[in-house]
C-alpha positions as CSV (number, residue, x, y, z in Angstrom):
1,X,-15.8,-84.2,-40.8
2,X,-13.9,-82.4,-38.1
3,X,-14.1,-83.9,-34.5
4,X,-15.6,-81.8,-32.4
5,X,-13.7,-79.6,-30.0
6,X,-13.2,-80.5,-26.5
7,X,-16.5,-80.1,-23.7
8,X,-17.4,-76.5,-22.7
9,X,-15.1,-74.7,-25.4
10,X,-16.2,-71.3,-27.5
11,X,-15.9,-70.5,-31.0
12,X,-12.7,-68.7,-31.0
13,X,-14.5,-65.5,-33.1
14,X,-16.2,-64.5,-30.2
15,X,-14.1,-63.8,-28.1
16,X,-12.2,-60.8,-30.2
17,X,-15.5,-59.3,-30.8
18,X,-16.6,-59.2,-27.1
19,X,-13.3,-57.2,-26.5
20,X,-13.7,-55.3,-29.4
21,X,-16.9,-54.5,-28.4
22,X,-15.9,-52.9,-24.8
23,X,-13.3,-51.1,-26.2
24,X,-15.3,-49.1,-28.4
25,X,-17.8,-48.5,-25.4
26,X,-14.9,-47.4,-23.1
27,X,-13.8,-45.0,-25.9
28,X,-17.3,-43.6,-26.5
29,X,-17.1,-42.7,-22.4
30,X,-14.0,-41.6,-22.1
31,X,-15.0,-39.2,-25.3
32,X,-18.3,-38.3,-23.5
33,X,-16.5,-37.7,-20.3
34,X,-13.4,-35.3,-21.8
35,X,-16.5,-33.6,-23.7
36,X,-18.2,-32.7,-21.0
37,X,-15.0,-31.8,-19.0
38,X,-13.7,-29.4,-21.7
39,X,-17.6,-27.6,-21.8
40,X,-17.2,-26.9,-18.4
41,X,-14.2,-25.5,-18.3
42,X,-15.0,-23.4,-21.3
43,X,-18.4,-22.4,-19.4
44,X,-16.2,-21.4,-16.0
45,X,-13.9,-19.7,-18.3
46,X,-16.1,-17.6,-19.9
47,X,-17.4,-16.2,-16.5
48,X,-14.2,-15.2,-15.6
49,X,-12.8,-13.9,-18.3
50,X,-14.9,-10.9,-18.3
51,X,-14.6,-9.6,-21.6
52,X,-12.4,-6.4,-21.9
53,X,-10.5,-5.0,-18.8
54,X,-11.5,-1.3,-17.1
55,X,-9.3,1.6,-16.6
56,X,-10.7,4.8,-15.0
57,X,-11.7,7.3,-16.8
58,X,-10.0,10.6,-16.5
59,X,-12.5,13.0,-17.8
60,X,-14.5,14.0,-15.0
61,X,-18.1,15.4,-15.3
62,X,-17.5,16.3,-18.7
63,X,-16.4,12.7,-20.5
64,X,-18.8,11.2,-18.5
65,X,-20.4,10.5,-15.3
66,X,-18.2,10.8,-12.4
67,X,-15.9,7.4,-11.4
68,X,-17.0,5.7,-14.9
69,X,-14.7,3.1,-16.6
70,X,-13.5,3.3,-20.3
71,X,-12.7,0.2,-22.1
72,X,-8.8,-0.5,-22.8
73,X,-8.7,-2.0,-26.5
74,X,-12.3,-1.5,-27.0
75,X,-15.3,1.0,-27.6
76,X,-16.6,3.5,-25.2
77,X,-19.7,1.6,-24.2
78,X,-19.6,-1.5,-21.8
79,X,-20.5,-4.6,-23.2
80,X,-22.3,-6.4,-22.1
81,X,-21.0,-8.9,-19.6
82,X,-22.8,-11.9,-16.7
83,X,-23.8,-9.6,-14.0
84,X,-21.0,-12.0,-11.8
85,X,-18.1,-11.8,-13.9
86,X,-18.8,-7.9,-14.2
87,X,-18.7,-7.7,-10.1
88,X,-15.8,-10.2,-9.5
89,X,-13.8,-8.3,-12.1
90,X,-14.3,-4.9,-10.5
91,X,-13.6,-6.5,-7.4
92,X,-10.2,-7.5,-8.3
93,X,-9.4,-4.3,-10.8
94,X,-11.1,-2.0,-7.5
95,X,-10.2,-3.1,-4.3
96,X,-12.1,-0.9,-2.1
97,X,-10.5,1.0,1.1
98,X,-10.1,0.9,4.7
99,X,-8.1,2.5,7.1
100,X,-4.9,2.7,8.8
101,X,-3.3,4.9,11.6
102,X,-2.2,8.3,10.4
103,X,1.7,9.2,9.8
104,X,2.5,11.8,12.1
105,X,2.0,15.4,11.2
106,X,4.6,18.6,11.5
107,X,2.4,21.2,10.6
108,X,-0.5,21.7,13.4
109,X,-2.6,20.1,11.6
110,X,-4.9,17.1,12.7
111,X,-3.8,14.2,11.3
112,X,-6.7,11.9,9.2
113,X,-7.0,7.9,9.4
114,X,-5.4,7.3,5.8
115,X,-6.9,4.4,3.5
116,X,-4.8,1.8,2.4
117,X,-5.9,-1.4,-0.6
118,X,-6.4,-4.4,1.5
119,X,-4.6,-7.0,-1.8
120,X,-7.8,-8.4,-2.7
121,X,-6.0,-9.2,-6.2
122,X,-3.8,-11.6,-4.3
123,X,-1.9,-9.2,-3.4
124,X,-0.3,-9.4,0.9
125,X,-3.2,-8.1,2.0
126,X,-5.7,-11.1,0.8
127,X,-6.4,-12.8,-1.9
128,X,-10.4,-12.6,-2.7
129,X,-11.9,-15.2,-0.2
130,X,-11.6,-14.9,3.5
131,X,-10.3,-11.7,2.7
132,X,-11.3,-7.6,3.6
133,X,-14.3,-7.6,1.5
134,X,-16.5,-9.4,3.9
135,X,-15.7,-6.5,6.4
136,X,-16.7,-3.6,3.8
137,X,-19.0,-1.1,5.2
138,X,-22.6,-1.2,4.2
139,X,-23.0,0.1,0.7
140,X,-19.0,-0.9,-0.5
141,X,-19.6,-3.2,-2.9
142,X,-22.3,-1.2,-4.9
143,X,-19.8,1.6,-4.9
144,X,-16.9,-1.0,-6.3
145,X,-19.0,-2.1,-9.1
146,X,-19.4,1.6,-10.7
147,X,-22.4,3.3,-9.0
148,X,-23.0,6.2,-7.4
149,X,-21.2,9.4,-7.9
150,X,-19.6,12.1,-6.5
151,X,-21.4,14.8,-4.8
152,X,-20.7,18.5,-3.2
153,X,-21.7,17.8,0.2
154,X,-24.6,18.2,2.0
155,X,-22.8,19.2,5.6
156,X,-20.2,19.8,7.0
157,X,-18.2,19.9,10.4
158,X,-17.2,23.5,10.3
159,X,-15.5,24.1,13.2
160,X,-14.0,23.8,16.1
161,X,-10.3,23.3,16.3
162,X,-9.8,21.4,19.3
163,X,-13.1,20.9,20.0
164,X,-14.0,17.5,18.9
165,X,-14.2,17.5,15.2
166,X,-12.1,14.4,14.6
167,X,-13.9,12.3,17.2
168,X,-17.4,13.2,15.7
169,X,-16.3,12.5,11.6
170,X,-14.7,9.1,13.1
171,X,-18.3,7.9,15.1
172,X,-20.3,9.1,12.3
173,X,-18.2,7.5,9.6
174,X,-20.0,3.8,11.0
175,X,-22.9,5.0,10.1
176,X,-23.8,3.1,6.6
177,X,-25.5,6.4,4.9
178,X,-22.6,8.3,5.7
179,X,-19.3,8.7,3.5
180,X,-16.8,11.6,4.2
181,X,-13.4,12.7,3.3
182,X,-10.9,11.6,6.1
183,X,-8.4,14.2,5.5
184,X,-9.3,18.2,6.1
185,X,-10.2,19.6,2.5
186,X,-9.3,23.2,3.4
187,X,-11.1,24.3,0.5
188,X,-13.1,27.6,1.7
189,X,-10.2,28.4,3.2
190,X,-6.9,27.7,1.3
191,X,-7.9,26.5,-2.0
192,X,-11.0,28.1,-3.1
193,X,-9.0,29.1,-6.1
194,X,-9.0,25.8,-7.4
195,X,-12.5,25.6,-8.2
196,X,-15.6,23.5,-6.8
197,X,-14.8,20.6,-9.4
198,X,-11.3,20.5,-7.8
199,X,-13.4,20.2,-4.6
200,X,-16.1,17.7,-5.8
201,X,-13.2,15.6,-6.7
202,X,-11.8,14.9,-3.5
203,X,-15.6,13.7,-2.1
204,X,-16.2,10.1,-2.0
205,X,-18.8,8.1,-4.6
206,X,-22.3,7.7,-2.7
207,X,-25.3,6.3,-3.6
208,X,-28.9,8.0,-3.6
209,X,-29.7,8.5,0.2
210,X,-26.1,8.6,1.3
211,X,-24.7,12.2,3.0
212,X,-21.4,13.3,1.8
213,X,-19.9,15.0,4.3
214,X,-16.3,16.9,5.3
215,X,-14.9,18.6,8.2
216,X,-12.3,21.2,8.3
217,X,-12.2,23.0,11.9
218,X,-10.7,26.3,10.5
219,X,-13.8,27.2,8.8
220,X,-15.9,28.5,11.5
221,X,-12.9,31.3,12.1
222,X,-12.6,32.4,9.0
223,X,-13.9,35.3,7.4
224,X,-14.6,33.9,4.0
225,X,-16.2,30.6,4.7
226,X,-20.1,31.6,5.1
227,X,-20.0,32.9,2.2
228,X,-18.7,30.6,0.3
229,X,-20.2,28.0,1.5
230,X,-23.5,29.7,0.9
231,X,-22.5,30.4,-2.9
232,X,-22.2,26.3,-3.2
233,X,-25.1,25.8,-1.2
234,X,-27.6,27.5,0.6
235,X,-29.2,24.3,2.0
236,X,-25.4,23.3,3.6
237,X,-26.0,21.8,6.9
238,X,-23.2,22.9,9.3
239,X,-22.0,21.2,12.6
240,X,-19.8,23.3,14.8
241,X,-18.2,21.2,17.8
242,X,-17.6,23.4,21.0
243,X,-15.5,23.3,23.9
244,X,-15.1,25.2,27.1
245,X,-13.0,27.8,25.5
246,X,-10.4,28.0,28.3
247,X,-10.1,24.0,28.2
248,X,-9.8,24.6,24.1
249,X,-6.7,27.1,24.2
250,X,-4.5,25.0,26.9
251,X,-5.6,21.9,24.4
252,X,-4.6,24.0,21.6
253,X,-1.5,25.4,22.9
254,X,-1.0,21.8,24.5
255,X,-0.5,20.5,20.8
256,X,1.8,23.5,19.1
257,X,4.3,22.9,22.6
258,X,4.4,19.4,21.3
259,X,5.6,20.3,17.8
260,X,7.8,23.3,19.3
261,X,8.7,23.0,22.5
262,X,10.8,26.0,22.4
263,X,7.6,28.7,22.6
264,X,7.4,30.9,25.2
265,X,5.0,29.4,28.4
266,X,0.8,29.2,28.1
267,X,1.0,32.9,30.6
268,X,3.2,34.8,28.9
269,X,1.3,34.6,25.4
270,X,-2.2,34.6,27.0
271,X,-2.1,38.8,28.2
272,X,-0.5,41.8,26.1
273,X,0.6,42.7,29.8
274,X,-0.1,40.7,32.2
275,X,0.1,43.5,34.9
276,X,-3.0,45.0,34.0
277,X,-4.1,41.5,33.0
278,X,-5.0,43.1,29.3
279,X,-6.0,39.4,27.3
280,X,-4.1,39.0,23.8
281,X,-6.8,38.0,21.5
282,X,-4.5,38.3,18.8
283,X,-3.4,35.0,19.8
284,X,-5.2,32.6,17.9
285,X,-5.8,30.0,20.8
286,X,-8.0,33.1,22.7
287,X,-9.3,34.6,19.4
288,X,-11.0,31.2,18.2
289,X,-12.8,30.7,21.6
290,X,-14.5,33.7,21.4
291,X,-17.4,31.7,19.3
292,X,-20.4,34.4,19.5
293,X,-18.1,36.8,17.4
294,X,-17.3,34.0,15.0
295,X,-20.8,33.4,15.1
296,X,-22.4,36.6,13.8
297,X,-20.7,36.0,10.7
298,X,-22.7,32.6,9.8
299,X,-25.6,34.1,10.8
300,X,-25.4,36.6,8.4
301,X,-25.6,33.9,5.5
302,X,-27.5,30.6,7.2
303,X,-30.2,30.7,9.3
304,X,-29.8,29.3,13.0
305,X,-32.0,26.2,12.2
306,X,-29.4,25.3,9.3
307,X,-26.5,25.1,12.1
308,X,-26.0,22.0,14.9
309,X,-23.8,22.6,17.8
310,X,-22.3,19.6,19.6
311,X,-20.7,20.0,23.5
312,X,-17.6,18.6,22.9
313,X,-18.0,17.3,26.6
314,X,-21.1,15.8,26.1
315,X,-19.4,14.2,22.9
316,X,-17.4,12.5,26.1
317,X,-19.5,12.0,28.5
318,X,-22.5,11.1,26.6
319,X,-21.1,10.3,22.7
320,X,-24.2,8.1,22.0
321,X,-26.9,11.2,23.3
322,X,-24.5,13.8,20.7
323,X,-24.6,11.4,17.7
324,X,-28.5,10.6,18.3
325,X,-28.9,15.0,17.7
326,X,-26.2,14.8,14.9
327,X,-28.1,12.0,13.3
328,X,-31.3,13.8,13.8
329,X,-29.9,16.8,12.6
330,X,-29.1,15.5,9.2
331,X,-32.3,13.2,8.9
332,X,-30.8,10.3,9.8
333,X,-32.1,6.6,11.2
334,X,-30.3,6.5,14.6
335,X,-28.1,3.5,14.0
336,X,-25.1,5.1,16.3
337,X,-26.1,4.3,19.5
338,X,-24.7,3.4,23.2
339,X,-23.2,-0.6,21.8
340,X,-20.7,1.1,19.2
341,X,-18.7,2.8,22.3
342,X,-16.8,1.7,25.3
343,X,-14.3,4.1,27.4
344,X,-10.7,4.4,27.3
345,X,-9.3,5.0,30.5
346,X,-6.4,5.3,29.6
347,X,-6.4,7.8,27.6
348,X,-10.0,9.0,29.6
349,X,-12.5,9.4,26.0
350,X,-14.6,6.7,24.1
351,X,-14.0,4.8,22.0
352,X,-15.4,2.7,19.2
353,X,-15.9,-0.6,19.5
354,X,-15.7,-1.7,15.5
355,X,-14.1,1.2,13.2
356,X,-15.7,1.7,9.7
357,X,-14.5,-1.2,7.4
358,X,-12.8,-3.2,10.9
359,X,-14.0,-5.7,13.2
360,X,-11.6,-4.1,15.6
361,X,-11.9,-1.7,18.5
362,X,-10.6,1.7,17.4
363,X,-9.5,4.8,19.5
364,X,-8.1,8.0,18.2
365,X,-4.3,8.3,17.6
366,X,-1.8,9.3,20.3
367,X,-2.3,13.2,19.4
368,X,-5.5,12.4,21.2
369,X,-6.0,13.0,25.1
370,X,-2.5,14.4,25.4
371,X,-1.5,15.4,28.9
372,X,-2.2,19.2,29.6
373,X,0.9,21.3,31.2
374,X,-0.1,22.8,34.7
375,X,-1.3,26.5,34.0
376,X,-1.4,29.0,37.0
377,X,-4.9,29.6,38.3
378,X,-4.7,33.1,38.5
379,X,-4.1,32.9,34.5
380,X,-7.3,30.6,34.4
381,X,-9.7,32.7,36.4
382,X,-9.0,36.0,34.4
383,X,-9.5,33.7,31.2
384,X,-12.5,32.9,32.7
385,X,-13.8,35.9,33.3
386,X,-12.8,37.2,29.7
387,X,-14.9,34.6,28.0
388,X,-18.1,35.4,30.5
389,X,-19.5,37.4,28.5
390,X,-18.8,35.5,25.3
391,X,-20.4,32.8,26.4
392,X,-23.3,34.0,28.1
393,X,-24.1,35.6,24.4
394,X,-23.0,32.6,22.7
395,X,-25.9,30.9,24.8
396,X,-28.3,33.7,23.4
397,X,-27.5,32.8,20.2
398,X,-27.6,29.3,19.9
399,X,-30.2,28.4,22.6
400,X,-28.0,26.4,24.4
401,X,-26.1,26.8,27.9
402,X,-23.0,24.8,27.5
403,X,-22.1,24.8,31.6
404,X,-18.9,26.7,31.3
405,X,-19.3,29.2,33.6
406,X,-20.9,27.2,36.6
């Protein structure tokens, strides 16, 4: 018989087991755990890989609803994707727009804030989080995930040049049921030939209760426009910014001296002969303040009721009283109100105190509130008294005294 072993010892068997034992257990959970790991990974995977990528569709109206996608590699129809990979892919394939300062112009023209991508792809501009998109306007996202469409609009800023026009679009652009074309169309008046889809085209998507809207100043002077304006729609609204009309042809000769500052002075192409002090209302910066004749040729296709008309000093002195009538006039909440302005001195207009899609103050460019050249008073109390009568009918008409001739 063996002796036995010495005090306290273990059979030796026991031992290999017990570590046999816990290394199965620590396999079993390190399998459980990799399992689990790869599941979610797969799980986080499959919401952002969302399914086929989106082009834009280029066939208008007649492939499809406006601003549609078409699947690259795939069918026609969407599949069907999580409603959060469907927006975070849109997001990154669409990244909406905001603005930036125009380039300067050479042709007259008032120059539009331009939109630029802010890089929410990663691209400089951001990269998704703690980027632009938490500054989008009201109403941005729903527009970057495929809704809405593009409509003719419903009004528009018809006139006039000088008068305000760019100053109005740029406060009303804040409001969120709002969306309008930044740059000047110039549809009814230089390319009416290319059709109203051409022109539909260049609107921005909006969604249902949303005004689509558009300004071009030269409108109100010119011959064709009521017409066909009134051939789109008769139910147009139309907003025609005013000015003292003496004040509006230094401003407009004001900017033409600054792209030519070799034209002859302010006098010498205000009278056909200044001797007998006959006015030259040839000249377009006289011809376009005469507003009652302009006038009688809207009235002829919209109704007085169908047409706003906004001081463009008021617009200065009081912007928050004009955008409460402008956003009565188009049936509006009144959201625009006295906290979205401050004044410039500097440049001696309001401005706004966040832009649309910026936390940041914005004034108009340096086009804006230029510096008037002295005129002689002689030249400005004949002017004067040439527009009188103008305006006095003008007043007639519309219902409104403007204060010019005080």
């Amino acid at each position: 018989m063996a002796p036995p072993g010495p005090a306290g010892a273990h059979p030796t068997s026991a031992e290999p087991l017990s570590r046999s034992i816990f290394r199965k257990f620590l396999l079993m959970l390190c399998s459980l755990l990799t399992s689990l790991y790869v599941f979610y990974c797969l799980a986080a995977r499959c919401q952002t890989l969302a399914g086929p990528l989106v082009r834009p569709s280029g066939g208008g109206d007649e492939a499809g609803a406006p601003g549609r996608g078409a699947l690259i590699g795939g069918p026609r129809e969407l599949a069907v994707w999580p409603a959060a990979a469907h927006r975070k892919r849109l997001l990154q394939l669409q990244p909406w727009r905001r603005l930036r300062p125009p380039a300067p112009r050479h042709d007259g023209e008032e120059a539009a804030w331009e939109e630029e991508p802010p890089g929410l792809a990663g691209g400089p501009g951001g990269s998704g989080a703690g980027s632009s998109v938490a500054e989008a306007p009201p109403g941005t996202l729903a527009l970057l995930l495929d809704e809405g469409s593009k409509q003719l609009p419903q009004a528009i800023i018809i006139g006039v040049k000088k008068g305000g026009t760019r100053a109005l679009l740029e406060f009303l652009r804040v409001h969120p049921d709002v969306r309008a074309v930044g740059a000047e169309p110039h549809f009814f008046d230089r390319s009416y030939h290319k059709g109203l889809a051409w022109y539909r085209d260049l609107m921005p998507r909006t969604l249902e209760g949303q005004i689509t809207m558009e300004k071009t100043p030269s409108y109100f002077v010119t011959r064709e426009a009521p017409a066909r304006i009134s051939a789109m729609s008769k139910d147009t609204k139309l907003i025609v910014v005013v000015r003292d009309p003496v004040t509006r042809a230094i401003s407009d000769y004001t900017q033409t001296l600054s792209k030519r500052p070799d034209i002859p002075t302010f006098e010498s192409l205000t009278f056909k002969n200044r001797t007998t002090g006959l006015i030259d209302t040839s000249w377009s910066a006289i011809q376009i303040g005469i507003y009652a004749k302009h006038l009688e040729h809207w009235l002829r296709h919209f109704p007085i009721s169908q047409m706003l008309f906004v001081s463009g000093e008021r617009l200065i002195s009081d912007p928050a009283g004009e955008l409460g009538r402008v956003q009565d006039f188009l049936g509006l909440k009144r959201i625009i109100t006295d906290k979205h302005f401050y004044f410039n001195k500097t440049k001696g207009f309001p401005c706004l105190k966040k832009a649309e899609g910026s936390s940041k103050p914005h004034c108009l460019g340096k086009t804006k509130g230029r510096t008037h050249p002295e005129i002689d008073r002689e030249v400005v109390r004949r002017l004067r008294e040439f527009y009188r009568p103008f305006n006095l009918k003008f007043y007639q008409m519309t219902g409104q005294d403007f204060g010019w001739d005080g």
